[in-house]
N, C-alpha and C positions, 0 to 999 in steps of 0.2 A: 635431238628428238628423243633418243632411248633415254636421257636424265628425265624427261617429263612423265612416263611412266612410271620410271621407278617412284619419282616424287609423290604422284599422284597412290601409288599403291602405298607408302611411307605413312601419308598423310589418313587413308581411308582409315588404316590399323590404328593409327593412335585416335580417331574421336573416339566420342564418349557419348549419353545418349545424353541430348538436350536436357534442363530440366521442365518436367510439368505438373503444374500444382494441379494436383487433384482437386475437382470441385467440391465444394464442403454440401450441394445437396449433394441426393440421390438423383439417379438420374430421372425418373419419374415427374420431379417436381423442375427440370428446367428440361424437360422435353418438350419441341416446339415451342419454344421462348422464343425464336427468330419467325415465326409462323403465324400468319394472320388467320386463324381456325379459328374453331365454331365458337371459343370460348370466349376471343376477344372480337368477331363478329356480333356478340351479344352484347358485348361490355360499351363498344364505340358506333355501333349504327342505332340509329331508332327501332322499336318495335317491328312496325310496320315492312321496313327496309328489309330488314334480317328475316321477316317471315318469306318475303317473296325470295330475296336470295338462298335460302335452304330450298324451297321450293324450286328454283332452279336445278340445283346439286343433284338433291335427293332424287326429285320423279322428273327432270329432264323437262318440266319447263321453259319456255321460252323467255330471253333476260327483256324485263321490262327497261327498256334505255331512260326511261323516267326517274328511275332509282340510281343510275349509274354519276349524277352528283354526290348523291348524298354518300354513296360508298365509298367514293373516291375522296371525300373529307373524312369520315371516320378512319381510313386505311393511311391519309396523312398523316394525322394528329397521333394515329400509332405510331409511325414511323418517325417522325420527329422527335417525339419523346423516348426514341431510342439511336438518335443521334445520325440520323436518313436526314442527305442532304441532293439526292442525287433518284431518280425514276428508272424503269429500261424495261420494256415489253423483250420478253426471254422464250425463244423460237427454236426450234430443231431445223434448220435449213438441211440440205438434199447433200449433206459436206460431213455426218458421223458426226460431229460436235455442237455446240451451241452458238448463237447470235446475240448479242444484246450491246443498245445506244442508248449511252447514260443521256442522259436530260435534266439539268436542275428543278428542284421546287421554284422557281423565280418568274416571274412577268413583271413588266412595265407597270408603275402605279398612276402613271399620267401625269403625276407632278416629278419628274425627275429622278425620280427613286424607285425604290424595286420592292415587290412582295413576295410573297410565299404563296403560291397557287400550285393549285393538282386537281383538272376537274374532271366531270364523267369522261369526256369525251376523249380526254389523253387517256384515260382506263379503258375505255374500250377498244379502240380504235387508232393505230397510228398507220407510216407511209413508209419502211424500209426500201432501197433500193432492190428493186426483184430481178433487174439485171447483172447484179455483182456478185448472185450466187447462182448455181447451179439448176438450171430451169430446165436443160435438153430439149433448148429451141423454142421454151412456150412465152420466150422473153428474150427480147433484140437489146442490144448495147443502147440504142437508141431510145428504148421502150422500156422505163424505167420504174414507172410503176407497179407498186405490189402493198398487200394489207397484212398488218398484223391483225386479228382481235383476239378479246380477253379469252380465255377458258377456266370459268368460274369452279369449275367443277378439283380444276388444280390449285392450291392454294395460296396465295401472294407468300412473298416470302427476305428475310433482308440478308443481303450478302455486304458484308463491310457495311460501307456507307448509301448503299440502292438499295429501291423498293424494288425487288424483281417480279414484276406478274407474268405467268405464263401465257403462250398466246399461239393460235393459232397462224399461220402464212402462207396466202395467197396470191396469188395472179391479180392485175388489175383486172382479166376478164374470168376470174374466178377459179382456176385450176387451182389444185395444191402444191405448195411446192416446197412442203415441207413432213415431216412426217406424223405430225401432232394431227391434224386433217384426217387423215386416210386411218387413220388408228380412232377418232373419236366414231367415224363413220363406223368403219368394223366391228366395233363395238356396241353399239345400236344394231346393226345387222343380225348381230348374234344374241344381242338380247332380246329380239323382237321373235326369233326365229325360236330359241331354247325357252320363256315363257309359251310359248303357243304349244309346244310339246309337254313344259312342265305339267302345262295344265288337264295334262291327260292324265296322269295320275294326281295332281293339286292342284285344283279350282281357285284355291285362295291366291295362286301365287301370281304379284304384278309384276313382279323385276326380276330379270336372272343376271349377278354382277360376275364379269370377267378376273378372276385373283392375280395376283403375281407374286411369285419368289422367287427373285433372281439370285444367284450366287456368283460374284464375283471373285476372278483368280486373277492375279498381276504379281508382278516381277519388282523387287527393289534392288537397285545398285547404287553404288556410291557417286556420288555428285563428281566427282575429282576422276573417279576413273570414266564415267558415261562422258565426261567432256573430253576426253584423251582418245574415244572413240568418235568420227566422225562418223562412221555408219548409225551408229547406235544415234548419235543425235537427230542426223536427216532422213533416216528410214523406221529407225523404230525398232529395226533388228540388226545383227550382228552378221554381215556378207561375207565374214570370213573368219574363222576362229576355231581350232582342231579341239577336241574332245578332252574337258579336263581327264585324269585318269581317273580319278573319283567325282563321279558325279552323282546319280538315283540309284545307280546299281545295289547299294544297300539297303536301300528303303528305309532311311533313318530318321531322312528328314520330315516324312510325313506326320503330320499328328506331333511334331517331336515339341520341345522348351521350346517355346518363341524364345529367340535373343534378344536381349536386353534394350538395343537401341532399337530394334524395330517393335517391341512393347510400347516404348514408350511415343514413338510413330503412331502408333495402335489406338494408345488410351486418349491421344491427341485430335486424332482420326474422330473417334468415334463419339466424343464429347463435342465437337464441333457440329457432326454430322445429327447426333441427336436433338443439339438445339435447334437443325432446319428441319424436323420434324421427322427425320430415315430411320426408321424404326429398326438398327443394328441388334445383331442379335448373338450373331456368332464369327468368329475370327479362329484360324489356325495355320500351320503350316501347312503347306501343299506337298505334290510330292516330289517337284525338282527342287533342287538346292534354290534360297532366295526365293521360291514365290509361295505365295499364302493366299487367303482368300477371307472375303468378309461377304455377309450376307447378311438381312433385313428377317423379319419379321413380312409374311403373306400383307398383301394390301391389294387396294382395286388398282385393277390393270394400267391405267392413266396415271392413276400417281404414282404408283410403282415405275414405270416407266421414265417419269420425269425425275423420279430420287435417283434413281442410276444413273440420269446425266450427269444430274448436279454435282453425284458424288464424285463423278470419275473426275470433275474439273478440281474438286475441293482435295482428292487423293494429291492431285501434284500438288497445290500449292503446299496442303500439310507437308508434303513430305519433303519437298526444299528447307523448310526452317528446320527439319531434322538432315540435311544434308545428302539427303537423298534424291534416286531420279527414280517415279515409279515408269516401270513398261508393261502396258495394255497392249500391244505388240501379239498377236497369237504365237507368235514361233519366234520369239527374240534369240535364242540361241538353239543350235543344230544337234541334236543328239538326246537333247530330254522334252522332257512332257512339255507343251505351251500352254498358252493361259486360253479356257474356254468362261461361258456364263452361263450357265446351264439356265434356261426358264420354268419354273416350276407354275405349272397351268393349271389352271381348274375354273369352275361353273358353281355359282349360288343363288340360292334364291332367298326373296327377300324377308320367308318364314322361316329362315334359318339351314335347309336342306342345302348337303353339301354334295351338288348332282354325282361328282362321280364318286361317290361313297358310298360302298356299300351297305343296307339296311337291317333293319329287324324282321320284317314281313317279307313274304313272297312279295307281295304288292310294291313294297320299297326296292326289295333286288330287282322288279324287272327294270322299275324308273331307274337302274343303276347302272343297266346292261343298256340299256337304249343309248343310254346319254354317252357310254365306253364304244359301243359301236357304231353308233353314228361319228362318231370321233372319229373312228378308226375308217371311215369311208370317206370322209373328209380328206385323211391323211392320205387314202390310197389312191382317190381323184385324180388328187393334184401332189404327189410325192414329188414327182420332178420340180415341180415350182414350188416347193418347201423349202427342197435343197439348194433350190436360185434367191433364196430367198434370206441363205443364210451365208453363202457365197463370196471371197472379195478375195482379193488381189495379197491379204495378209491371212486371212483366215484359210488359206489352201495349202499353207505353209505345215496349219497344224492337223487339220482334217486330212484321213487316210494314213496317216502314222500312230496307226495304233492306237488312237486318243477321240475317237468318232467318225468314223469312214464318212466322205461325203459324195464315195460313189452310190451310194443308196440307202433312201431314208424307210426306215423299217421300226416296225413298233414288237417291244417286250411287251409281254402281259404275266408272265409265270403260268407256273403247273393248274393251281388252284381255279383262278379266270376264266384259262383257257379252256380246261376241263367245263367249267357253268357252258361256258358260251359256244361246245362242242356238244353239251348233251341239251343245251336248249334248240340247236341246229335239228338233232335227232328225234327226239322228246315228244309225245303227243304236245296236242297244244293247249291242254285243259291242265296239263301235268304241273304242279305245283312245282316249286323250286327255293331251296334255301343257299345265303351264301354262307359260308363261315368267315366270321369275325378275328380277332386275334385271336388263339390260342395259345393255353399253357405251355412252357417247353420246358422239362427238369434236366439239367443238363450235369446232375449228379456232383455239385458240389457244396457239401454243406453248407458253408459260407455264404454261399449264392443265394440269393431267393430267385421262387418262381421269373422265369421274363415271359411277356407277351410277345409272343411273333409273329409278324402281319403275315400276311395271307398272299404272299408274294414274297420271293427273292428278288433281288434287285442286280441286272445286268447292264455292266458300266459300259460295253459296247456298244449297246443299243443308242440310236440316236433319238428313240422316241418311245419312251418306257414307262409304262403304267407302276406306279412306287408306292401304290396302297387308297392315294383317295386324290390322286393329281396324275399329270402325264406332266414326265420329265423329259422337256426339247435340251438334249445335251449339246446341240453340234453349233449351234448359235456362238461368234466367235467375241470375245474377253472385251475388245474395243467395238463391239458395237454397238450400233443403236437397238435396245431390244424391238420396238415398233416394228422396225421391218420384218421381223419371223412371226411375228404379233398379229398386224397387217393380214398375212397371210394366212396363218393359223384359224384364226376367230374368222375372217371370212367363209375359208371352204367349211370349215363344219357348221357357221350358219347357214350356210346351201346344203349342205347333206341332212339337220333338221328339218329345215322348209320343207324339201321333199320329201323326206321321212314325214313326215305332219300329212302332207295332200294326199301319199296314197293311204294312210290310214283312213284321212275323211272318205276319199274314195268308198273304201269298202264299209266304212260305215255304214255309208249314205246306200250301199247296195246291199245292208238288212246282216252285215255281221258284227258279231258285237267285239267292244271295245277289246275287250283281253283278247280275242282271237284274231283279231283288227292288227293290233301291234306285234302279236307274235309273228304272224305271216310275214309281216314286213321285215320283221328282225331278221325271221329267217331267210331270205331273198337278201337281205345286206349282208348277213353272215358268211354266206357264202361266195358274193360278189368283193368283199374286200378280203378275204384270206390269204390273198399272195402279200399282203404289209404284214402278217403277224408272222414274225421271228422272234424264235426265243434262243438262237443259239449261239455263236461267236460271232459276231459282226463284223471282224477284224480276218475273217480268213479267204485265200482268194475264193475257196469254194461255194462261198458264198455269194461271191460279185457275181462268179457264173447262173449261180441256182436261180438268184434277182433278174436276171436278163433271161433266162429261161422264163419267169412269175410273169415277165410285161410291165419288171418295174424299170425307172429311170435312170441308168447305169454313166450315165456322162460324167467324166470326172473332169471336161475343160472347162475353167469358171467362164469364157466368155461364150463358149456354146451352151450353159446351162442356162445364161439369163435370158434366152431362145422362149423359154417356158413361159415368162410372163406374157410372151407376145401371141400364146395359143390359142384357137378358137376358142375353146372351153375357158382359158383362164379368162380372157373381154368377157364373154358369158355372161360368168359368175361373176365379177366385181363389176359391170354396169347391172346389171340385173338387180345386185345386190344395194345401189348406189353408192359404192364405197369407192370408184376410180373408175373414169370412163378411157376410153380407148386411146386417147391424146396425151394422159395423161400417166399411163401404160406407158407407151414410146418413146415420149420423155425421159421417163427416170429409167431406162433400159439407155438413152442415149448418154443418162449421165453413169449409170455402173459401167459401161463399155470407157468412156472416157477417163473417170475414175482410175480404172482398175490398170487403160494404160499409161497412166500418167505415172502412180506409183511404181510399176517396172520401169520407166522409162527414168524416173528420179534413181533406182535402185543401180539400175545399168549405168551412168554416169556418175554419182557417188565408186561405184566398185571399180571404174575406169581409173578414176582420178588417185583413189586410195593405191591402188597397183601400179601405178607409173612413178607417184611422187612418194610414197610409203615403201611396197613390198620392192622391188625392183632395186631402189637405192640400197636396199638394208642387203640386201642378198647379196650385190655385186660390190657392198663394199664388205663384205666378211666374204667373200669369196675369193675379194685380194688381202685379205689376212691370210688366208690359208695359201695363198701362192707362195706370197713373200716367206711364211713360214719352209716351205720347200724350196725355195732359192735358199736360203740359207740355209736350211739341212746339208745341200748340195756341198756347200761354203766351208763348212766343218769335220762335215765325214767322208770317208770315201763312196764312189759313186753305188757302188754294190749295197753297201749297208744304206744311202742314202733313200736307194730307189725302195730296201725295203720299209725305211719308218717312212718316208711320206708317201706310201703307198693309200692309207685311210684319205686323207689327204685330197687325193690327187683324184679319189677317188667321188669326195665329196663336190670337188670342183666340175667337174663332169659332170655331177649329177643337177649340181644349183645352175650352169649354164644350159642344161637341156629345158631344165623345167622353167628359167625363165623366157627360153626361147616360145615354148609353150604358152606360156602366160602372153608373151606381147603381140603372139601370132592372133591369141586368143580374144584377148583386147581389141584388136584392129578388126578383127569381125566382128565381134558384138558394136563396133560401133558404126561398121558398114550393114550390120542386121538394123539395126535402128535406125539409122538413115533412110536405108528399103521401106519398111516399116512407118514411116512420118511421113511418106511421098505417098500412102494410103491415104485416101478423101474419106472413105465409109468408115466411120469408127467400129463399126461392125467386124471389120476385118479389118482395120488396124489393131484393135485389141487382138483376134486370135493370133496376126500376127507376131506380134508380142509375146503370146504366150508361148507357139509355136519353137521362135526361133531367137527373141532374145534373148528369154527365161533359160532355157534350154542351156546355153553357150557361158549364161552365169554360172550354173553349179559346173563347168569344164573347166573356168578357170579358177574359182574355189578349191575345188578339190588338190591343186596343184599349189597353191598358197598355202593351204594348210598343210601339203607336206615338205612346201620350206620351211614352216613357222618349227618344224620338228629339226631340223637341218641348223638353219643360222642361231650363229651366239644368242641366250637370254639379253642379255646387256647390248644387243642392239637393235631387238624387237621392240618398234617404237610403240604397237600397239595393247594394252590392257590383253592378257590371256583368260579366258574362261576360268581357270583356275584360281586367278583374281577378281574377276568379278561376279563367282557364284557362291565366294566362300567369305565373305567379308563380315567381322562382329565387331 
């Protein structure tokens, strides 16, 4: 077993970086080449067709299913003539990944032989099994029924040889039970709610679109060494592995040379990902050894949300033909930073105003303060169900070490903000107010020219931090689905508009006018959400404490915090809002509880199996090297001199028998805790129980694994070491 490692570390050192032909355009000109958009919507549908379909898109009209032939032949005849030979309605099931059943272009011709067909009806509408995924009871084994349909509004798209259309997925009796649903709802919610507000300072404005820029962080290792880890293949992380001695600690790697083979990873990545239309934009190193991050170009929320699926499935396939294994894993390895995806949020309207952007006029700052504080009552509502929201069974790993606390969700704003939105608290209410813009900063070196510096610092602790003209949701974890924090987000602050809106009309309608209307109300929020605005370390304990002082939501158990979704207040607001009814609530709370113990419960039997057939052999057979080596000392020297050189020795020996006694004592619990543990009916508390007492018992006998791995010979650790698999060029 120790020659497979070495092999496998042999092997990683000598590739080389794949070669790849750079494309002779620019990327401009084959961007969205794989993407059914507006340009080749005009080229292959009729007039008529393509008027109603934008009209769709644009202003959220209703699909006339009368058009949906003729779309469905122009969206063939693309796709054929780029060598599409295969269909698949492409779903977000309740599972963090994607769905999609290929289908040929083919039907029966009646005479024996076969054609080429794709009509409206396979474009709108198919029938996946809705039993074979993840429902939380709203769908029996028995009861197999469930709908995809289209969502025009995402763009058809070809992967290899399929036509992939996005889609939403349903219940035969109409629940959601997928994420694409509850995120289109959301979004309507808030756009219905943030135009109605818009329009108290812009009349003109019909639409306010939801943005997104996610930033992607993930992990690369070598294909050779990730297969020589069995953790690392069926978890995702690494359940045992002690601390290279150089790791982050020099901050080298951030920002540093990308290396050569993962450049070329990179340019492979991102030319592929441009032709499905993912507006790439930036790449660099991150800041533990091996991980990096790529990030897009701002888009509307939906599509943004669906290029992130896409990419993270396109991320592995690229990186296999470059010999690599990427890990989206939040905490793949113990001791450095994990991978988060930060969402970068924000509100427009359809005259161009970027709500939470600060203005020129008095009149535009307060439209900018409204739109920041209502945000900010949103967040404070429902903080607890923010933080369930972005919560899992892999993401708990990296939340609270330093890297985004998810014992409480707390909003930055800086000096400058805080300052507007403490003296408009104060402030007559006629008083005028200006915000500042960038300003000059001369930072005294000639070489330098002037820079502009926003109107905010930016605090990386904060889990929810205002960074100039967006709120950056940092705590959202590297593999997930962005929707779900999405979901949530865009719901409560469309509830904290709405009512921000009524008691304005209110006082309208009782003879005060509009400026003195909305200040009242600002001030009565400002003051009501002030316990979410922190602007100081976010990572200290005395902060956990001051937040439980505030009345914010300090739970740091993931399976007591998805508690949150099932609160009076949260039913409330998302039936109220029609974005999720009560059924459908309890549901996907039965499937994060399931979820979240399935993954422990896969981790706890992987780490079983690795320490009984892996660490345990490796220790007790280098444990009788060291014996045999002291029987012989005995054999050659006399007893006095013998007792003192195998003294190290002997002493080693004692040490690797106590701690594997340790380890197998340790094992036989965690797997009488999990047995406990499975004889629970309530997934309720069978997750906490999991969390409680299996979790627990794993880092007990980790911690003792890792300090054999310091103990027994290199040459018989069968396992890839941290130091081989964070440092590989």
């Amino acid at each position: 077993m120790a020659n497979l490692r070495f092999e496998a570390v042999t092997e990683a050192f000598r590739k080389r970086p794949h070669e790849v032909v750079a494309p002779v355009e620019r990327p401009s000109e084959y961007f969205a080449r794989k993407v059914f958009n507006r340009q080749k919507m005009y080229k292959y549908l009729p007039s008529d067709v393509y008027e109603k379909l934008i009209d769709v898109i644009d202003n959220g009209a209703r699909l006339d299913r009368g058009i949906a032939d003729a779309v469905a032949q122009g969206m063939k005849q693309w796709a054929e003539e780029n060598g599409v030979t295969h269909y698949t309605h492409w779903f977000q099931p309740l599972t963090e990944g994607t769905a999609e059943k290929h289908d040929a272009f083919v039907e029966h011709d009646g005479r024996g032989g076969m054609v080429e067909e794709f009509s409206g009806k396979l474009l709108v509408q198919q029938e996946p099994d809705a039993s074979s995924f993840p429902s939380g009871g709203i769908r029996n084994t028995f009861e197999a029924r469930g709908y995809s349909a289209w969502d025009p509004t995402s763009p058809v798209f070809i992967m290899d040889d399929t036509l992939c259309i996005p889609t939403i997925f349903i219940s035969y009796t109409g629940e959601a039970l997928d994420y694409k649903s509850p995120l289109l709802r959301s979004l309507h919610a808030l756009n219905t709610a943030a135009t109605d507000v818009a329009r108290l300072f812009y009349p003109d404005v019909n639409k306010v679109q939801t943005n997104l820029g996610w930033e992607q962080e993930y992990f690369l290792v070598d294909e050779d060494l990730y297969s020589a880890r069995p953790d690392l293949m069926l978890t995702g992380r690494t359940l045992m592995g002690h601390d290279s001695a150089k790791n982050q600690q020099m901050d080298d790697h951030y920002f540093g040379t990308i290396p050569e083979r993962v450049q070329a990873f990179m340019k492979d990545l991102e030319t592929q990902a441009l032709e499905l239309g993912i507006p790439c934009k930036t790449r660099h190193n991150e800041v533990a050894p091996n991980q990096f991050e790529l990030a897009p170009i701002f888009e509307e929320c939906n599509l943004a949300v669906d290029h992130n699926m896409l990419l993270m499935g396109l991320m592995k396939k690229v990186a296999h033909k470059h010999s690599f294994q990427v890990l989206l894993h939040e905490k793949p390895f113990k001791g450095i930073n994990g991978s988060g995806k930060h969402n970068n949020w924000s509100l427009s309207t359809d005259t161009g105003v970027l709500l939470h952007a600060p203005g020129r006029t008095p009149a535009d700052n307060l439209r900018f303060v409204t739109f920041v504080v209502e945000t900010l009552m949103g967040v404070f509502r429902h903080n607890g169900l923010l933080k369930a929201s972005i919560m899992t069974a892999t993401n708990a790993h990296r939340l609270g070490a330093n890297e985004a606390p998810p014992a409480v969700i707390s909003s930055f704003l800086g000096k400058q903000l805080a300052d507007l939105i403490d003296h408009i608290r104060k402030a007559d209410k006629k008083e005028l107010f200006t915000l500042k813009g960038k300003q000059g900063m001369n930072i005294d070196i000639p070489e330098i020219p002037e820079l502009l510096i926003d109107n905010t610092d930016r605090n990386r602790t904060s889990p929810f931090a205002f960074t100039g003209n967006r709120f950056e949701f940092r705590a959202v974890g590297s593999e997930a689905n962005c929707a779900c924090s999405l979901i949530v987000l865009n719901t409560t602050v469309a509830e904290a508009l709405a009512d921000f809106k009524e008691r304005v009309d209110r006082l309208e309608q009782a003879g005060e006018d509009r400026t003195s209307a909305i200040l009242d109300v600002l001030r009565e929020d400002i003051n009501t959400c002030a316990p979410i605005h922190f602007d100081g370390n976010g990572y200290s304990d005395e902060w956990v404490a001051e937040a439980a002082r505030r009345g914010l939501d300090t739970e740091s158990s993931c399976p007591l915090t998805y508690d949150r979704y099932l609160d009076p207040a949260t039913i409330r607001m998302f039936e109220r809002l029609n974005v999720m009814h009560e059924n459908e609530l309890r549901a996907r709370n039965e499937v994060k509880w399931e979820i979240y113990t399935k993954k422990i419960q896969i981790e706890a039997r992987v780490m079983g199996d690795l320490t009984m057939n892996h660490i345990i052999p490796v220790a007790t057979h280098y444990q009788s090297q060291l014996a045999k080596n002291v029987d012989n000392m005995y054999a050659i020297f006399d007893e006095g001199e013998a007792t003192h050189l195998t003294a190290r020795n002997k002493k080693l020996i004692r040490e690797i028998a106590e701690r594997t006694q340790i380890i197998e004592t340790g094992v036989e619990e965690l797997v009488n805790a999990r047995k406990v543990a499975n004889r629970i009916d309530n997934l309720r508390d069978r997750a906490i129980a999991y969390h409680d007492t299996v979790e627990t018992k794993m880092e007990e006998i980790r911690y003792q694994i890792d300090k054999l791995e310091l103990i027994v010979s290199d040459e018989l650790w069968t396992l890839p070491k941290y130091r081989e698999l964070l440092f590989i060029r």
